[in-house]
C-alpha positions in Angstrom: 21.4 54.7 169.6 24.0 56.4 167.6 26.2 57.7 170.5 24.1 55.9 173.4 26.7 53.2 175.4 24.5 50.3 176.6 24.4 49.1 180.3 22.2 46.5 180.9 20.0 44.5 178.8 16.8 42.5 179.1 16.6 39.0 180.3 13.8 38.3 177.4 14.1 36.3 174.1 12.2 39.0 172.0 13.4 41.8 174.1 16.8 41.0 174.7 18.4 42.6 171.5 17.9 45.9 172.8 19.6 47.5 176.1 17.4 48.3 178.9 19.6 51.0 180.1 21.9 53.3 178.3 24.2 56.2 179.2 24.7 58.9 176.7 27.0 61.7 177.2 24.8 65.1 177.3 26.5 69.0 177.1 29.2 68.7 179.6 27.8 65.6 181.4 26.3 61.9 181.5 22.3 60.9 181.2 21.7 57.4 181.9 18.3 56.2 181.0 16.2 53.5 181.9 13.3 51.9 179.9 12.2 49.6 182.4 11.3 49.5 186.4 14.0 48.1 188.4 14.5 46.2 191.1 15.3 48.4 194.4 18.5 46.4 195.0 19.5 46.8 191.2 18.0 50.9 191.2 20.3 50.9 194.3 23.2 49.5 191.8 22.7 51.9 188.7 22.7 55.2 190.6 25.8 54.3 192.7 27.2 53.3 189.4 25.9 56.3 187.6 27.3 58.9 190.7 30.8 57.3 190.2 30.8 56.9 186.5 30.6 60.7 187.0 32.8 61.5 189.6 30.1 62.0 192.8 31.0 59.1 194.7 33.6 57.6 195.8 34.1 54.4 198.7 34.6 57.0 201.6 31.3 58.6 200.8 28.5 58.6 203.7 24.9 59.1 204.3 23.8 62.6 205.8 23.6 61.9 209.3 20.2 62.9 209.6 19.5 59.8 207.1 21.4 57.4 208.7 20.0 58.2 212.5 16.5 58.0 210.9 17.9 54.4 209.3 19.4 53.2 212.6 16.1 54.1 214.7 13.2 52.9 212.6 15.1 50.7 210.4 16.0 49.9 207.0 12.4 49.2 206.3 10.2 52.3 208.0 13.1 54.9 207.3 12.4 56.6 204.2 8.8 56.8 205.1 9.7 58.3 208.0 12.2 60.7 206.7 9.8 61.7 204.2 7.8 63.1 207.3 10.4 64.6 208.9 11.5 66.6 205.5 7.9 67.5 205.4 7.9 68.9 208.5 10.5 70.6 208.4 9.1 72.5 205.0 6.3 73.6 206.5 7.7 74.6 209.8 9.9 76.8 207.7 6.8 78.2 205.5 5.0 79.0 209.0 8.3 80.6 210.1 8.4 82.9 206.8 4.7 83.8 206.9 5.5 84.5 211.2 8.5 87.0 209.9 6.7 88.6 207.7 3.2 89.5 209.8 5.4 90.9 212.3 7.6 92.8 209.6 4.2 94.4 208.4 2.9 95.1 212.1 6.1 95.8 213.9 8.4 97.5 211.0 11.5 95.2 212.0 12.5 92.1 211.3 14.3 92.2 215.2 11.2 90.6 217.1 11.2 87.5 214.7 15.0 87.2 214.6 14.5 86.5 218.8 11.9 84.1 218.2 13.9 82.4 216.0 17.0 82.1 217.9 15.2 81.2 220.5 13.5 78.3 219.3 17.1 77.0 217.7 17.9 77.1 221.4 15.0 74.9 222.7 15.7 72.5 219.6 19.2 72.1 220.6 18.3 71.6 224.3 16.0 68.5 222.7 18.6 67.4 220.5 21.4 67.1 223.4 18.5 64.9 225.1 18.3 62.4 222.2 20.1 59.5 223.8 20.1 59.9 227.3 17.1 57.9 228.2 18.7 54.7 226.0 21.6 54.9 227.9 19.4 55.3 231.8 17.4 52.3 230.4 20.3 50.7 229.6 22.1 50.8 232.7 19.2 50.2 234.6 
């Protein structure tokens, strides 16, 4: 723990000499390590800490939208479940879409025919994605 800068320590008479997180500069940036499984509130605490002791956040910073909608809908609770799901769906819709390209590719000789699928199914996605909110605001005014 030569060059290592302690950051926390533990809450334990034996323990409690030694930290229970450290950050150590490494090449051109930081590595903060921790010996212990935290809290989510405090893991919440030391990588906000650790992205603005190295420059990545700052107080105006935001969540993706996509996170924070998938927050606001299911809640603080269900979203990164759910998230999780949509990610994975997303991943595999894109694998599907690869594999789809390149069958036709091999059968057809162009890439053209896929390229119009494609575009076509951005254009059905944002005809859904317009829709998101009008039925809260009809049941709302109802």
């Amino acid at each position: 723990m030569e060059t290592a800068k302690p950051v926390a320590f533990y809450d334990h008479p034996f323990f409690g000499r030694w930290p229970a997180i450290t950050r150590n500069r490494y090449g051109t940036g930081t590595l903060t390590y921790e010996g212990t499984a935290l809290s989510d509130k405090l893991q919440d605490i030391v990588v906000l800490d650790t992205l603005r002791a190295s420059g990545l956040a700052s107080s105006d910073q935001q969540l993706p939208p996509t996170v924070r909608l998938t927050n606001d809908v299911f809640g603080s609770k269900d979203a990164p479940i759910i998230f999780g799901w949509i990610v994975a769906g997303h991943q595999l819709g894109a694998a599907f879409a690869a594999l789809l390209a390149g069958v036709l590719r091999n059968s057809l000789g162009t890439y053209t025919v896929a390229t119009m699928i494609s575009g076509a199914l951005c254009l059905v996605a944002a005809v859904m994605v317009l829709r998101i909110n009008r039925r809260a605001y009809a049941l709302a005014a109802a």
